[in-house]
FIKOLZA-1660 file (N, C-alpha, C; in steps of 0.1 Angstrom, whole numbers, plus 5000, padded with zeros to 4 digits):
% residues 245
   i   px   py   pz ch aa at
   1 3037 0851 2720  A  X  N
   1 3036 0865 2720  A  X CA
   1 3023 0870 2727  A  X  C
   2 3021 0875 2736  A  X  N
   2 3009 0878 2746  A  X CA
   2 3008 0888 2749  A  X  C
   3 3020 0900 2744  A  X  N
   3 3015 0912 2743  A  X CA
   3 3003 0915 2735  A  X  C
   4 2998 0926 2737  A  X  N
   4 2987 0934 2727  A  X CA
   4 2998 0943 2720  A  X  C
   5 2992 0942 2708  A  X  N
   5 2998 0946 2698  A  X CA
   5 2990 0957 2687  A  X  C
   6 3000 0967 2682  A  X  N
   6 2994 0976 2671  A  X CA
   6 2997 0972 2659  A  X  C
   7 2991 0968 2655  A  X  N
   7 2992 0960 2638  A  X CA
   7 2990 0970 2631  A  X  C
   8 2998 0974 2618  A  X  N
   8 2993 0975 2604  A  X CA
   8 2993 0964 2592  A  X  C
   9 2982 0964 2589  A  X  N
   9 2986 0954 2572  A  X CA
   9 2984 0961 2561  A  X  C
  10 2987 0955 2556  A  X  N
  10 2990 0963 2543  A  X CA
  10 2993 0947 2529  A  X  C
  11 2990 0952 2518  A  X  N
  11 2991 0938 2507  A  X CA
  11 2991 0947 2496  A  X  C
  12 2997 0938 2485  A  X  N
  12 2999 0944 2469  A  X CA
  12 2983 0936 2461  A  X  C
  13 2977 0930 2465  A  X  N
  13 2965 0924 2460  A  X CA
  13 2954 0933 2460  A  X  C
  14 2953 0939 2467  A  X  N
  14 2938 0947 2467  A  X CA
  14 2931 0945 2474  A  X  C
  15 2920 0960 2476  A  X  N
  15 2911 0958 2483  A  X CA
  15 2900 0942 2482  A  X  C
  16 2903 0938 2472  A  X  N
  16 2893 0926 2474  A  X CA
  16 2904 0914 2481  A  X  C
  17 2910 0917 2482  A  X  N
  17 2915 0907 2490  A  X CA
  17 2912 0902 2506  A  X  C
  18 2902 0891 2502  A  X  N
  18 2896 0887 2518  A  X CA
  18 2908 0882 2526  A  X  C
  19 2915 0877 2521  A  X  N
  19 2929 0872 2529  A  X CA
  19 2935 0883 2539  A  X  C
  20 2934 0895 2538  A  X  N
  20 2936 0903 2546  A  X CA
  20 2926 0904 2554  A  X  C
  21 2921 0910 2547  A  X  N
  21 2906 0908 2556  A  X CA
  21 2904 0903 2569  A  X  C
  22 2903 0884 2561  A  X  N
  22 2906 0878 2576  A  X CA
  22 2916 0878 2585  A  X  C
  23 2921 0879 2584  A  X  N
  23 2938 0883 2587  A  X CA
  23 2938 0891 2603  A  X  C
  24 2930 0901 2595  A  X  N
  24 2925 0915 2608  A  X CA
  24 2919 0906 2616  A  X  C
  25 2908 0902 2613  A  X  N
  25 2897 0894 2622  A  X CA
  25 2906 0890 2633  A  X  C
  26 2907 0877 2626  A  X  N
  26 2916 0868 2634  A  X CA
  26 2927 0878 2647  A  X  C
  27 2936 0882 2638  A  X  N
  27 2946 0897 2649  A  X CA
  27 2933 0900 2661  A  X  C
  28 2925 0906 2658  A  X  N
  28 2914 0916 2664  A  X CA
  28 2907 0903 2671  A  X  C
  29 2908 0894 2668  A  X  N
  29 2901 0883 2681  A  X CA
  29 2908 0882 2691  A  X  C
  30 2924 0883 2687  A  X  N
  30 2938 0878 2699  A  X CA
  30 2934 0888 2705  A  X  C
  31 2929 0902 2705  A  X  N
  31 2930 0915 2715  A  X CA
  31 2939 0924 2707  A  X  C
  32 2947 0925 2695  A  X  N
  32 2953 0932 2689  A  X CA
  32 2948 0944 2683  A  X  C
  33 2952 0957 2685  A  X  N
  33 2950 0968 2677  A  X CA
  33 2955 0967 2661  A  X  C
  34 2942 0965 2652  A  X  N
  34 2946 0961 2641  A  X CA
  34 2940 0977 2631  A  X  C
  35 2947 0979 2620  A  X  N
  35 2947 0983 2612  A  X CA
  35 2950 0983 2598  A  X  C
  36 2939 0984 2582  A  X  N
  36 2944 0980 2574  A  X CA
  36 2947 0994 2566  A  X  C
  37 2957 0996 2558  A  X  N
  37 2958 1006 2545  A  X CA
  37 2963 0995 2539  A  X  C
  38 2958 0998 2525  A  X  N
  38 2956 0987 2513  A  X CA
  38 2958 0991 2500  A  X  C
  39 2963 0989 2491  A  X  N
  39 2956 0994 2476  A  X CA
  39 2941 0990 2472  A  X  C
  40 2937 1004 2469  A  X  N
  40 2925 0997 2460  A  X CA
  40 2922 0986 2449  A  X  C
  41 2935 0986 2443  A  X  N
  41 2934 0978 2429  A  X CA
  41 2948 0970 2432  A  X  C
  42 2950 0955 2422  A  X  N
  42 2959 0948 2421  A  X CA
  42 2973 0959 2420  A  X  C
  43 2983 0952 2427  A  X  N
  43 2996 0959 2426  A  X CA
  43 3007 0949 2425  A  X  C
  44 3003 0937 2423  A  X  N
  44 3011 0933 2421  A  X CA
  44 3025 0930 2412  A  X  C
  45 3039 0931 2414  A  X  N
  45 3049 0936 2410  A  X CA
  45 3055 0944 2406  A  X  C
  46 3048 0955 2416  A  X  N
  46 3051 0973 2412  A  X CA
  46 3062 0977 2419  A  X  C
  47 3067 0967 2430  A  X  N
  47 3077 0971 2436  A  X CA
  47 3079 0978 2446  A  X  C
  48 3089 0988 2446  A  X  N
  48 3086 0999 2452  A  X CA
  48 3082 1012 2450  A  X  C
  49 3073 1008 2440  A  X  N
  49 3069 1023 2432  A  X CA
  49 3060 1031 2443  A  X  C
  50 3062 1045 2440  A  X  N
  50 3052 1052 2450  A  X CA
  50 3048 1063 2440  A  X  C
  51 3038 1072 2444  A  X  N
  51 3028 1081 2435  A  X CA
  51 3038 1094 2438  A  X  C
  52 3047 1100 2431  A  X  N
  52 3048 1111 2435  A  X CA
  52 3047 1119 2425  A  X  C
  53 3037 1131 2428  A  X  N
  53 3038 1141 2424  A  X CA
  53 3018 1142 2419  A  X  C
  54 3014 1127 2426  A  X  N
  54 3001 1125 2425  A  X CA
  54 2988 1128 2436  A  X  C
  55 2979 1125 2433  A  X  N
  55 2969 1127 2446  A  X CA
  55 2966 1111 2447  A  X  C
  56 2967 1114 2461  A  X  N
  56 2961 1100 2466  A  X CA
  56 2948 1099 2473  A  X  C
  57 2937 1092 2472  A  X  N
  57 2924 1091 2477  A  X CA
  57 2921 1082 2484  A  X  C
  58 2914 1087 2496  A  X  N
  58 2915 1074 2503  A  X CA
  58 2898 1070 2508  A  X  C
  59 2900 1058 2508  A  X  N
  59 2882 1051 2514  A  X CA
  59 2884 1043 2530  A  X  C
  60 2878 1050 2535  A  X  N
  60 2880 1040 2546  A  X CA
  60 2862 1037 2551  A  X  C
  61 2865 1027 2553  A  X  N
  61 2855 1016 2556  A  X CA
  61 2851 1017 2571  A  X  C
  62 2839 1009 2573  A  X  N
  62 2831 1013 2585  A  X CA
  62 2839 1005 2595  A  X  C
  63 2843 0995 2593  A  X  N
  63 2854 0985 2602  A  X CA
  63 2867 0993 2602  A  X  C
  64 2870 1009 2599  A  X  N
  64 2883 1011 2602  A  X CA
  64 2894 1004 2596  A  X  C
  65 2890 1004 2585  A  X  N
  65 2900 1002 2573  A  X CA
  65 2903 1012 2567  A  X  C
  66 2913 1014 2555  A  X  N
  66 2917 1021 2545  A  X CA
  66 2920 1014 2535  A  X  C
  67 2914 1022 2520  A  X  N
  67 2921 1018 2510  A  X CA
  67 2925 1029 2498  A  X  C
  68 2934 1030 2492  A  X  N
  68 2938 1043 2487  A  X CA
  68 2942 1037 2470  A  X  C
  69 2941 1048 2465  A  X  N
  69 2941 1051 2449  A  X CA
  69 2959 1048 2448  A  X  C
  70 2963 1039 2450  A  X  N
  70 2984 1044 2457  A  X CA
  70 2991 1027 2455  A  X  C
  71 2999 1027 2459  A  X  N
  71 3011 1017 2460  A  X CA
  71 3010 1007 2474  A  X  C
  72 3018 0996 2472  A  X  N
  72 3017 0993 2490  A  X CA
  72 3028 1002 2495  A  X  C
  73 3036 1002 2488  A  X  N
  73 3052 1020 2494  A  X CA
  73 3039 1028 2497  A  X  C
  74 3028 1034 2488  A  X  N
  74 3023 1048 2493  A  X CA
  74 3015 1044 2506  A  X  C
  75 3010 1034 2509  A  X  N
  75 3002 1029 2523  A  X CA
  75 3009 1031 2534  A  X  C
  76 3024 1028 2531  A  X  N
  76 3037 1028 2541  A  X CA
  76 3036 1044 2542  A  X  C
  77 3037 1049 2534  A  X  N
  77 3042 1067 2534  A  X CA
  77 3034 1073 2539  A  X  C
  78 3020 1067 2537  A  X  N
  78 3009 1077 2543  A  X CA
  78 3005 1069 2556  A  X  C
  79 3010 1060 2565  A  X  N
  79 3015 1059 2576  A  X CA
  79 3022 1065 2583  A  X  C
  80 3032 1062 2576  A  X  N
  80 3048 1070 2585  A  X CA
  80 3044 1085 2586  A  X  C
  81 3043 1097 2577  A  X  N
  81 3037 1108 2578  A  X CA
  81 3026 1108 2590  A  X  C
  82 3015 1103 2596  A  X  N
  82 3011 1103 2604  A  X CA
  82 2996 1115 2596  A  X  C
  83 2997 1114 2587  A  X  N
  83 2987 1129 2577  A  X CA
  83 2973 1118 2580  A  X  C
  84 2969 1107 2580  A  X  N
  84 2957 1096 2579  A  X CA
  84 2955 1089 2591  A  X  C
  85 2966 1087 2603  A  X  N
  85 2965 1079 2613  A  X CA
  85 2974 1078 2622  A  X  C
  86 2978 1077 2633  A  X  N
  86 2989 1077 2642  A  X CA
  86 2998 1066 2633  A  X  C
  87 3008 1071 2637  A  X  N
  87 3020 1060 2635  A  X CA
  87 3028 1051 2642  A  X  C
  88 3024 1053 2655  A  X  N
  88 3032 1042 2668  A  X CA
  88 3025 1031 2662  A  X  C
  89 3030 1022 2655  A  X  N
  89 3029 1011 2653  A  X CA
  89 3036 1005 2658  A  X  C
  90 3035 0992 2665  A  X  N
  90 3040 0977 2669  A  X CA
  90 3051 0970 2657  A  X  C
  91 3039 0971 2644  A  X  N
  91 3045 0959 2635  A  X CA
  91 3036 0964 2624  A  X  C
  92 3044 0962 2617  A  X  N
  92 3037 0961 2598  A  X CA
  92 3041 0947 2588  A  X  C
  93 3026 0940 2588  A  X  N
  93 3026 0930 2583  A  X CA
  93 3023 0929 2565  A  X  C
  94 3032 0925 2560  A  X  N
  94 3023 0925 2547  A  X CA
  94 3020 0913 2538  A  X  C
  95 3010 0912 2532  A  X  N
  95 3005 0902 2534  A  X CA
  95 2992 0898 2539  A  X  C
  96 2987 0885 2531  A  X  N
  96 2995 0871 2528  A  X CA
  96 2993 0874 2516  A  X  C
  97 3004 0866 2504  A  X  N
  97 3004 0872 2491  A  X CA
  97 3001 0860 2484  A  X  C
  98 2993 0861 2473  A  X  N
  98 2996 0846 2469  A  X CA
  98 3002 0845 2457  A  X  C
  99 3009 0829 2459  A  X  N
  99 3025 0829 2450  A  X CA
  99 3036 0840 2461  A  X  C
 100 3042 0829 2457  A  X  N
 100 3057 0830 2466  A  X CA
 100 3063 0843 2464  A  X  C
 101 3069 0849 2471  A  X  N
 101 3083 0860 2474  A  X CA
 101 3094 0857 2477  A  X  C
 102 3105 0849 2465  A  X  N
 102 3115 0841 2465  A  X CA
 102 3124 0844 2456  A  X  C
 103 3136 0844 2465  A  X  N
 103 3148 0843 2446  A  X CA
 103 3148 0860 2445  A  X  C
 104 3153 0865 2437  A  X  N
 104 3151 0878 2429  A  X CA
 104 3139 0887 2431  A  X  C
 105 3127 0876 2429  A  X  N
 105 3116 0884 2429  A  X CA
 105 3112 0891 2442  A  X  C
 106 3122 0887 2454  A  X  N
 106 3121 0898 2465  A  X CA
 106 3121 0913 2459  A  X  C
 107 3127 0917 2447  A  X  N
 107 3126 0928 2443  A  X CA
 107 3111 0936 2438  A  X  C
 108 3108 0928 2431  A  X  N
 108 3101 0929 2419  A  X CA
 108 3084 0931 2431  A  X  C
 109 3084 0924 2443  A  X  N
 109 3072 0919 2451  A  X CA
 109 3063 0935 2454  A  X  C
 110 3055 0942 2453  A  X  N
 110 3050 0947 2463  A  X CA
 110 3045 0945 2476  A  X  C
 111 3048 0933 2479  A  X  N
 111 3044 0930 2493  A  X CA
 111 3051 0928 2499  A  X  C
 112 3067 0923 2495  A  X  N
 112 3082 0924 2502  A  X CA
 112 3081 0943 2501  A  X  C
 113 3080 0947 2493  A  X  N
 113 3086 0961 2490  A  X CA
 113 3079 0970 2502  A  X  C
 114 3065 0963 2506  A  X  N
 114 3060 0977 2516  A  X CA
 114 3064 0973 2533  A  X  C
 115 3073 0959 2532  A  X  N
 115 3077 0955 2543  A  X CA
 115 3091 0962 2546  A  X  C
 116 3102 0963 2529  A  X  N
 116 3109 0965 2530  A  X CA
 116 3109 0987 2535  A  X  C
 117 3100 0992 2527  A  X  N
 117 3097 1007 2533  A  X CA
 117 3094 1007 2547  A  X  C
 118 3083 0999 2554  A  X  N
 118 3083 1001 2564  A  X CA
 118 3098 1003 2577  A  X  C
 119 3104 0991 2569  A  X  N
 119 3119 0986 2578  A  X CA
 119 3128 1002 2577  A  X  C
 120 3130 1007 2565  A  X  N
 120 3137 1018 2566  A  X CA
 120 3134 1031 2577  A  X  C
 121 3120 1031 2579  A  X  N
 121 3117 1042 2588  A  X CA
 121 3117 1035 2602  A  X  C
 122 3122 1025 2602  A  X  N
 122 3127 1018 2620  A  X CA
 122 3112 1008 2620  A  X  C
 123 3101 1005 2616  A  X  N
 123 3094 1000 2618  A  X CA
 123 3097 0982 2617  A  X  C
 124 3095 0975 2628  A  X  N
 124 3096 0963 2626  A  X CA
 124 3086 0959 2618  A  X  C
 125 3088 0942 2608  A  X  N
 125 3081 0945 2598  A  X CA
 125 3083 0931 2591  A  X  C
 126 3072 0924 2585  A  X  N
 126 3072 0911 2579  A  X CA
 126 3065 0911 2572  A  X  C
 127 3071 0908 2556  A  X  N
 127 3061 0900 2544  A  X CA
 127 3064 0889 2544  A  X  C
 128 3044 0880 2541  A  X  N
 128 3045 0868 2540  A  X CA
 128 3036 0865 2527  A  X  C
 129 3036 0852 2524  A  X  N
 129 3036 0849 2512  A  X CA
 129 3033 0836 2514  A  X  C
 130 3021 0828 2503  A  X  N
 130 3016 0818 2505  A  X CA
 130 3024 0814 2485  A  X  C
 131 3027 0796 2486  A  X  N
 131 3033 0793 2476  A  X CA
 131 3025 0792 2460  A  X  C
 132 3011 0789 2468  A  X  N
 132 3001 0789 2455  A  X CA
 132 2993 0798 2450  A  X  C
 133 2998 0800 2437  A  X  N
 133 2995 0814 2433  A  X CA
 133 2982 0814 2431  A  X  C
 134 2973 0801 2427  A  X  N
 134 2962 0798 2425  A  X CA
 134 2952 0795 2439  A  X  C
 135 2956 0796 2451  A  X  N
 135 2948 0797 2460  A  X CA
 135 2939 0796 2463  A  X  C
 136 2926 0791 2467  A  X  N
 136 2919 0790 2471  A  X CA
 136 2913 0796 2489  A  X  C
 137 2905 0801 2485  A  X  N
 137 2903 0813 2500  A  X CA
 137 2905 0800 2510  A  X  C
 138 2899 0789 2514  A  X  N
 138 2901 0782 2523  A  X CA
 138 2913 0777 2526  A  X  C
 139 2923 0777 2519  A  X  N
 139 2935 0777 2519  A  X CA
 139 2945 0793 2522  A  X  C
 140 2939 0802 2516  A  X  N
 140 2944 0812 2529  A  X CA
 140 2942 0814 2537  A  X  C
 141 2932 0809 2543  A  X  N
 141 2923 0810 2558  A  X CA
 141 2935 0800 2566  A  X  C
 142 2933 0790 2562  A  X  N
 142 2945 0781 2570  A  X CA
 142 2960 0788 2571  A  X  C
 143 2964 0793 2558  A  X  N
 143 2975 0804 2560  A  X CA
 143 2976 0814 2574  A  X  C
 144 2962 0823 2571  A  X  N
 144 2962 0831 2584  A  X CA
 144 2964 0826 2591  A  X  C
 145 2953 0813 2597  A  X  N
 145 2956 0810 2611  A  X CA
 145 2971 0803 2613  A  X  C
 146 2982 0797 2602  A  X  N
 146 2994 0792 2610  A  X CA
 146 2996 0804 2611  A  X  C
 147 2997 0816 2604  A  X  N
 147 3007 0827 2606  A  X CA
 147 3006 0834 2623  A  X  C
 148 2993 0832 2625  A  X  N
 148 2988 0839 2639  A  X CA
 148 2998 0828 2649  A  X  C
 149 2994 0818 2646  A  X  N
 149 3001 0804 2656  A  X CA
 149 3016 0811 2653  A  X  C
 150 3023 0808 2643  A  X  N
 150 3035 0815 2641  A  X CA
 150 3040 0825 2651  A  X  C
 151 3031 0836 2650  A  X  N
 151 3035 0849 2661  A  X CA
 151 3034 0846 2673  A  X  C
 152 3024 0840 2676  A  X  N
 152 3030 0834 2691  A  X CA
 152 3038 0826 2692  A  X  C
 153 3047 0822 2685  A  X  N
 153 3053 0811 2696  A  X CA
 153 3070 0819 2687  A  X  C
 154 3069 0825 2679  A  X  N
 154 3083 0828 2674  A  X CA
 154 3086 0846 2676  A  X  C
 155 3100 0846 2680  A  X  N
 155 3101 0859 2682  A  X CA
 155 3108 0870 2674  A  X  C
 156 3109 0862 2663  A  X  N
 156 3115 0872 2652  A  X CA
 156 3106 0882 2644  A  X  C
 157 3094 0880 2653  A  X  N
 157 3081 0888 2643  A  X CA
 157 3087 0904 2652  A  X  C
 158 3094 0903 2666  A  X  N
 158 3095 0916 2672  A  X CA
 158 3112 0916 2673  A  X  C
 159 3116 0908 2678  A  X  N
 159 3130 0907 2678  A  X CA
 159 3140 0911 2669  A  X  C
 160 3135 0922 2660  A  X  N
 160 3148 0921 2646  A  X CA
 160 3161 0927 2649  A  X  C
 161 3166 0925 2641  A  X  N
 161 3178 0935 2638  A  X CA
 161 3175 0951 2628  A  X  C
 162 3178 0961 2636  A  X  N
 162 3174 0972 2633  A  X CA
 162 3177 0971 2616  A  X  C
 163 3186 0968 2610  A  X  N
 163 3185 0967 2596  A  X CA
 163 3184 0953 2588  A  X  C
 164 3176 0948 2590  A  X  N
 164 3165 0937 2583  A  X CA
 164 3154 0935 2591  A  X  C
 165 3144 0933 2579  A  X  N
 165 3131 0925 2579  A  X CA
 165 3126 0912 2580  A  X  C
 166 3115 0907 2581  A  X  N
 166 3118 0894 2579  A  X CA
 166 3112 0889 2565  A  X  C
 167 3108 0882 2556  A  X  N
 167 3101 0878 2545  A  X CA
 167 3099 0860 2547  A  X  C
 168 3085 0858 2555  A  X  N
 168 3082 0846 2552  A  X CA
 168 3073 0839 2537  A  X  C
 169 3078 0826 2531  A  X  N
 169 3070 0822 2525  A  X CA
 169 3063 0809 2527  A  X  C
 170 3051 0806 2530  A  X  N
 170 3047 0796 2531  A  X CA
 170 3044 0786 2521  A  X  C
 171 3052 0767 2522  A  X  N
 171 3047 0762 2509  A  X CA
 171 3035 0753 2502  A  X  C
 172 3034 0748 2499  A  X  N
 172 3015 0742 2494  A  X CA
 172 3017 0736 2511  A  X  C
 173 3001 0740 2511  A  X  N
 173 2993 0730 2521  A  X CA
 173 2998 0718 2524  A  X  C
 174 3001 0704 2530  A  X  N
 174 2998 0689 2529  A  X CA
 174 2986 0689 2527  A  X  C
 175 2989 0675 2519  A  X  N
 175 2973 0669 2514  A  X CA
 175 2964 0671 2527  A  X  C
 176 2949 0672 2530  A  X  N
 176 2944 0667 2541  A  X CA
 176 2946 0675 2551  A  X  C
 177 2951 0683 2552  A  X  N
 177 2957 0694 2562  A  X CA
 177 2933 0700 2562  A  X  C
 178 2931 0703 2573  A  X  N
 178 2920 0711 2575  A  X CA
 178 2917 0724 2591  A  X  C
 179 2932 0724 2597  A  X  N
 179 2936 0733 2603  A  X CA
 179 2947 0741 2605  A  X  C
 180 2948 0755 2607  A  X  N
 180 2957 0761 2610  A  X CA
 180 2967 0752 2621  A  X  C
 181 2960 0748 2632  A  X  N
 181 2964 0742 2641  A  X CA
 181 2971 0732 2637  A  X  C
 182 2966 0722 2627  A  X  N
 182 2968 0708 2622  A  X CA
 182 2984 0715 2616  A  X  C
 183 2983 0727 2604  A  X  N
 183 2993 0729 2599  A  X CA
 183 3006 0734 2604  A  X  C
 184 3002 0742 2615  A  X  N
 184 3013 0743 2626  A  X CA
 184 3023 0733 2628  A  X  C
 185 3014 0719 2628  A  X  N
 185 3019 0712 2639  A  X CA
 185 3033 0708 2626  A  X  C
 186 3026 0703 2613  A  X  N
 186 3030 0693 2601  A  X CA
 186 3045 0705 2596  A  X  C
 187 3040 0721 2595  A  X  N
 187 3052 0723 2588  A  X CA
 187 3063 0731 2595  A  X  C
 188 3080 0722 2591  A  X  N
 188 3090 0726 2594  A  X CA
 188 3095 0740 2594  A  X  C
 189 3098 0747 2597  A  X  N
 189 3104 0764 2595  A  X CA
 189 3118 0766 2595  A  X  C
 190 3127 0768 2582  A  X  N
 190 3138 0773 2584  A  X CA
 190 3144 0783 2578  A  X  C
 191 3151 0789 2589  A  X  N
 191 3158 0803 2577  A  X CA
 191 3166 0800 2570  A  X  C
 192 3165 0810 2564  A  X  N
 192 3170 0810 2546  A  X CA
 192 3179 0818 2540  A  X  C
 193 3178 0820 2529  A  X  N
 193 3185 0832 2524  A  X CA
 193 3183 0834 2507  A  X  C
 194 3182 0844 2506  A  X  N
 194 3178 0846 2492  A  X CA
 194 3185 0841 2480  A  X  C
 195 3176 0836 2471  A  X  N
 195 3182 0825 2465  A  X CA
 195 3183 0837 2451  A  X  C
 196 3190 0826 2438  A  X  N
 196 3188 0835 2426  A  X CA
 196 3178 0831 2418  A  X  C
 197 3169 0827 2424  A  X  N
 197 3160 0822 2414  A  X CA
 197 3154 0835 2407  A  X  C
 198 3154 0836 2395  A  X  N
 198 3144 0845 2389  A  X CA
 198 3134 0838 2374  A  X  C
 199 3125 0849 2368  A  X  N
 199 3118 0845 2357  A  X CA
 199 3123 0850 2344  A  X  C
 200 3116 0837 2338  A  X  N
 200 3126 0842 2323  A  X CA
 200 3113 0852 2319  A  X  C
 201 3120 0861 2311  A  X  N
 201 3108 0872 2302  A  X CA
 201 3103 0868 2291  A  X  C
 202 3090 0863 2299  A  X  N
 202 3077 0862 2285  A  X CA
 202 3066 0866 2277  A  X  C
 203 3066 0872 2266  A  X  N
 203 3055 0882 2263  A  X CA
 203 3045 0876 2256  A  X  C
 204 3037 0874 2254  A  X  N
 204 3028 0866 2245  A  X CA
 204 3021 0878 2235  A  X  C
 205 3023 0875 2222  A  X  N
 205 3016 0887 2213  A  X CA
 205 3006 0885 2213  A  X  C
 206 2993 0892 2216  A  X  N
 206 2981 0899 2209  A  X CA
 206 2979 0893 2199  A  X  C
 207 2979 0909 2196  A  X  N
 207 2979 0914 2181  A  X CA
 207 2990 0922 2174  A  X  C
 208 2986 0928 2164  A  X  N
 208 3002 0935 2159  A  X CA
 208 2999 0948 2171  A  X  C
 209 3013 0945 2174  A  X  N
 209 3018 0960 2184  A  X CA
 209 3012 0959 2199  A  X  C
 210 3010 0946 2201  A  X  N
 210 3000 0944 2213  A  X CA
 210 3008 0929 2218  A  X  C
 211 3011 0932 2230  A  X  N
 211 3019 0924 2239  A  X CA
 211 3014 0921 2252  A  X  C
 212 3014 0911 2259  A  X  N
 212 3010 0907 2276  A  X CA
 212 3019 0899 2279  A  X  C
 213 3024 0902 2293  A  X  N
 213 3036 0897 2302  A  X CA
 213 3030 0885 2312  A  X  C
 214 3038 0874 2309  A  X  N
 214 3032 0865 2310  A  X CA
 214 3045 0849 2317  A  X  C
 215 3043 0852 2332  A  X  N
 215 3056 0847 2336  A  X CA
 215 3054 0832 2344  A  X  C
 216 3039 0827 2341  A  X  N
 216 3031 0819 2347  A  X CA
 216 3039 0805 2345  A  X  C
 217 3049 0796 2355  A  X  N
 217 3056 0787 2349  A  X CA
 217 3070 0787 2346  A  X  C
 218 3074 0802 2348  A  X  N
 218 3090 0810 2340  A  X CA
 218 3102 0810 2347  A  X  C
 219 3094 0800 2358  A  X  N
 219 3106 0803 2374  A  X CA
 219 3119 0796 2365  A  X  C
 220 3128 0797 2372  A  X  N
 220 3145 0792 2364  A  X CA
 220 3148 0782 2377  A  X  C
 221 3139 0774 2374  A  X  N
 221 3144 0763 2381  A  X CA
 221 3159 0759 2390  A  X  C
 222 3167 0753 2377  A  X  N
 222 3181 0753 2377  A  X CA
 222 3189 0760 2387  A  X  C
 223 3184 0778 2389  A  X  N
 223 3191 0786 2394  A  X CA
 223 3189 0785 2407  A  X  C
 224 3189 0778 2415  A  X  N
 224 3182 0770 2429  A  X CA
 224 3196 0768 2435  A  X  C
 225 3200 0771 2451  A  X  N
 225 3210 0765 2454  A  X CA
 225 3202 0760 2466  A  X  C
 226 3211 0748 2472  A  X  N
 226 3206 0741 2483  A  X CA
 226 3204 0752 2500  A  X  C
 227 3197 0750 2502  A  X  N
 227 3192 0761 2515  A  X CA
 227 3185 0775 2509  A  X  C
 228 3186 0776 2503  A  X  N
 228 3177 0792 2495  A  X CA
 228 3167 0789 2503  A  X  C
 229 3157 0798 2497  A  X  N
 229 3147 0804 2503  A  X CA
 229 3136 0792 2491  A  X  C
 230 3140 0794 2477  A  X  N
 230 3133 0788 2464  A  X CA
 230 3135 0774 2468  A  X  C
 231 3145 0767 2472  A  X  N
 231 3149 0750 2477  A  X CA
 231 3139 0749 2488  A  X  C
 232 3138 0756 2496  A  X  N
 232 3131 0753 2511  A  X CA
 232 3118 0756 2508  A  X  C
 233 3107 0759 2499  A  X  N
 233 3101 0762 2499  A  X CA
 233 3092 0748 2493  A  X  C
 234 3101 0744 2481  A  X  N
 234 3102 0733 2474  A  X CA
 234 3096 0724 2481  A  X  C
 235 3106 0721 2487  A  X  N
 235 3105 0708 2502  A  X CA
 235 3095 0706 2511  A  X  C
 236 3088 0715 2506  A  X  N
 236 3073 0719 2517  A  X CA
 236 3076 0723 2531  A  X  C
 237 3087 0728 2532  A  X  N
 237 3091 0740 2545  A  X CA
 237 3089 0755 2543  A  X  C
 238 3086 0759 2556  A  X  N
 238 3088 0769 2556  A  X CA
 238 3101 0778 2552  A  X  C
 239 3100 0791 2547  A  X  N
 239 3110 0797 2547  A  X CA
 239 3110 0812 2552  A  X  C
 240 3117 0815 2561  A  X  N
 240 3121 0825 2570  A  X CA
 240 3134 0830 2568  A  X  C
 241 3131 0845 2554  A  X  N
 241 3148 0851 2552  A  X CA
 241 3149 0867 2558  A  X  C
 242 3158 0869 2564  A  X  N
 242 3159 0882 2572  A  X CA
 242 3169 0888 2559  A  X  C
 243 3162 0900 2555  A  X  N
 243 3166 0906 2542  A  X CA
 243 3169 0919 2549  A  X  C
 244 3185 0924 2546  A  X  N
 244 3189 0935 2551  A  X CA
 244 3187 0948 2540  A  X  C
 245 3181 0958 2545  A  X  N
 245 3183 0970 2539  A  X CA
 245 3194 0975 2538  A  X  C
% end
């Protein structure tokens, strides 16, 4: 891909999330018009929830960033409206998430979910997802750079079908892996399709009347069919599912 490109990113983790961060960098080295709207705070598994009927606040940063008091949907909305920034965008990336976007929990994701808002307003559009939830930054760094390698050489990042997106998830590193480039080379990519994997509901009590949700480990294994998105992930392949709106 050797076009220049108008990037948005966007992620359910937050403004502290350096993984976007570098993400831009990286984009903004190739010659890409990069832009970030973000949540300020963790969003993770909000879905597609959006603020209505709220005020939204926004910070933007001296690098030409944004990060808003909102949803990764409200990042999408206050895009598309054009009220914060032009809207000709290229592509809306979201992402990289850590811990997978597989099974059911394509629902449940805010980081599928602001790929999936973008897709409805015609915007081409990919959430991606790294498999370890426990991550280590040097290990999203290698993330970014396969995903950059990814966009060049594959054309489904622009090529969609007007009604689906794409949702990649990336799975653990190989042992020894110390390049994007290296990881390019080692991992397989195949499409997929949404599997049923989901989490069982676990609350852990407190105290009296005091509960925390707690899904660390809860995947349903079992509910796995061969080719899913949850199997291929497994395998230490890539997985690449075009999820129709």
């Amino acid at each position: 891909m050797e076009k220049r490109l108008k990037i948005l990113l966007t992620n359910d983790d937050g403004m502290e999330s350096h993984s976007t961060l570098k993400l831009a960098k990286l984009l903004r080295d190739k010659g890409h018009d990069v832009v970030i709207i973000a949540p300020m705070e963790n969003m993770s598994g909000i879905s597609g929830a959006m603020s209505f009927r709220k005020d939204l606040f926004v910070l933007k940063t001296e690098d030409n960033n944004y990060f808003i008091t909102g949803t990764p949907c409200d990042c999408i909305n206050l895009m598309i409206s054009g009220s914060l920034i032009e809207n000709n965008f290229d592509l809306v990336i979201s992402g990289i998430n850590k811990g997978e976007n597989a099974g059911y929990t394509v629902y449940d994701s805010g980081t599928v979910a602001a790929a999936r808002r973008a897709k409805i307003y015609g915007y081409k559009s990919v959430a991606v997802s790294y498999a370890n939830y426990l991550s280590s930054p040097e290990e999203l760094e290698l993330c970014n750079e396969y995903l950059v390698r990814l966009m060049e050489k594959e054309n489904y990042f622009l090529d969609q079908e007007s009604n689906k997106f794409i949702n990649i998830n990336i799975p653990y590193i190989p042992e020894g892996v110390t390049s994007g480039d290296e990881l390019f080379e080692k991992l397989e990519v195949k499409e997929t399709y949404v599997g049923k994997g989901i989490y069982a509901q676990i609350f852990k009590k407190v105290s009296e009347g005091h509960f925390k949700y707690d899904n660390d480990g809860a995947l349903e294994v079992g509910s796995f069919r061969e080719g899913c998105d949850h199997d291929t992930i497994s395998k230490g392949i890539v997985s690449v599912t075009k999820i129709e709106i």
